[in-house]
C-alpha positions as CSV (number, residue, x, y, z in Angstrom):
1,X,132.9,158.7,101.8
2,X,133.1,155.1,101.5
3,X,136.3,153.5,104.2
4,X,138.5,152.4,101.1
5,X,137.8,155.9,99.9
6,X,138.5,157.8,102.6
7,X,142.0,155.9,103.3
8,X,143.2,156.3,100.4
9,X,142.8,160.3,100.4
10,X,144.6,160.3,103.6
11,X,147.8,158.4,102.4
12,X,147.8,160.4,99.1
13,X,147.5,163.6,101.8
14,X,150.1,162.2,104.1
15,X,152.4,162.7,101.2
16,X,152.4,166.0,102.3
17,X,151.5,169.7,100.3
18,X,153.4,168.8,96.9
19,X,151.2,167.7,94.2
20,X,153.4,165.8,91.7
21,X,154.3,163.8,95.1
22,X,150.3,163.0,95.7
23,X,149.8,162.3,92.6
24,X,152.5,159.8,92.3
25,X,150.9,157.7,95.8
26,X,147.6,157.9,94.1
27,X,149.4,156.2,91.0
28,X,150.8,153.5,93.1
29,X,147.7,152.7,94.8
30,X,145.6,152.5,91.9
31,X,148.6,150.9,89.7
32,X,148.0,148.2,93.0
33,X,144.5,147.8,92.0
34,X,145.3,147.4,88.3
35,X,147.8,144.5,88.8
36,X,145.5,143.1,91.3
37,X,142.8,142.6,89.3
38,X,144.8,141.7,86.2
39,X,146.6,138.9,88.1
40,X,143.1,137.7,89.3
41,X,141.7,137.9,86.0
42,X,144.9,135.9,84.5
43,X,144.5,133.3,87.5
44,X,140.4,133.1,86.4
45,X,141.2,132.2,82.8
46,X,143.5,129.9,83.2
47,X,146.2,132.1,81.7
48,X,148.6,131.7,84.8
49,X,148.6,129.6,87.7
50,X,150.0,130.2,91.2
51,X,152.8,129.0,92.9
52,X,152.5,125.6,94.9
53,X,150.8,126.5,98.0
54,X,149.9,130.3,97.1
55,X,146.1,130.8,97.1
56,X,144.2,133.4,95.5
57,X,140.7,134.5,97.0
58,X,138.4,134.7,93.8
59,X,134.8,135.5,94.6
60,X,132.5,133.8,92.6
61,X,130.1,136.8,92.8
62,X,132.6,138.5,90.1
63,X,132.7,137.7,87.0
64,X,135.8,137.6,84.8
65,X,134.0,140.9,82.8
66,X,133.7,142.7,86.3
67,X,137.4,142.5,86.6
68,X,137.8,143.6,83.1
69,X,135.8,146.4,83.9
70,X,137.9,147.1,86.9
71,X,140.8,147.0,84.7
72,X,139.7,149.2,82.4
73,X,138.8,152.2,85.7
74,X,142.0,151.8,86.9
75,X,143.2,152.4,83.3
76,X,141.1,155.8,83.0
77,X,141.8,156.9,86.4
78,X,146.1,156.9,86.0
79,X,145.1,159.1,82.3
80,X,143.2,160.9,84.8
81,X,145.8,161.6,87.4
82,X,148.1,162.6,84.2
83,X,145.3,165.2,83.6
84,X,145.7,167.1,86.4
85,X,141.8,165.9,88.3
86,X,141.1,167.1,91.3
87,X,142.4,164.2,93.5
88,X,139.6,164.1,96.4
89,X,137.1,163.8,93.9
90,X,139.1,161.6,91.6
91,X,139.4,159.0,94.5
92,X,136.1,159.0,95.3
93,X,134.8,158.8,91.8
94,X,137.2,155.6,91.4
95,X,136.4,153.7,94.3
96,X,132.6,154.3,93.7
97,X,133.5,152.7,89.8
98,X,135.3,150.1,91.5
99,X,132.5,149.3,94.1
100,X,129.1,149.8,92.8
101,X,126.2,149.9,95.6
102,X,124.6,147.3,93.4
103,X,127.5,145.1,93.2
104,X,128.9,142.8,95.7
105,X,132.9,143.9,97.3
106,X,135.0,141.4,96.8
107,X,136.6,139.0,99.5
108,X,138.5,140.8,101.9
109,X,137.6,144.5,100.7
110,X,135.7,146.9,103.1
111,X,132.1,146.8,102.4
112,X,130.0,150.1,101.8
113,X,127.2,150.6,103.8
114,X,125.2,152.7,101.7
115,X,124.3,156.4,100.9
């Protein structure tokens, strides 16, 4: 599995055997992604601006409906989590909606290096 992918799994794991306690890392993480990507998309706009000084990597490779998109993953996957999914696959079904092959990674994220 893709890096991001796999790292994730292993946090959620290192929660240890409970469910309700892996689902509730996987929640964080993704709820991570979800403010990311809405504070990006805010900051793209022009809805908010950053603090003096703060800066805010913002890819011009993706576009303000990519993060949208994102957004909207991020969305299904917590309903998903609430729905019981099996979390390996879950994670791996996310991150491979998050990161298409055919789409670029953003700044800073761990690039995939193919199938």
């Amino acid at each position: 599995p893709q890096p991001l992918a796999k790292w994730t799994l292993e946090f959620v794991e290192a929660a240890g055997p409970t469910t309700p306690v892996r689902r509730d890392r996987l929640r964080l993480i993704v709820r991570l992604f979800l403010l990311f990507y809405r504070q990006r998309l805010f900051v793209r706009v022009g809805a908010i601006s950053l603090a003096p000084g703060a800066s805010c990597e913002v890819s011009t490779s993706n576009s303000v409906e990519e993060d949208a998109r994102r957004i909207d993953r991020c969305s299904d996957a917590l309903v998903q989590i609430d729905a019981n999914a099996n979390l390996p696959t879950l994670i791996e079904c996310w991150i491979d909606d998050l990161f298409p092959l055919n789409s670029p990674a953003p700044a800073g994220s761990p690039r995939r290096s193919g199938s």
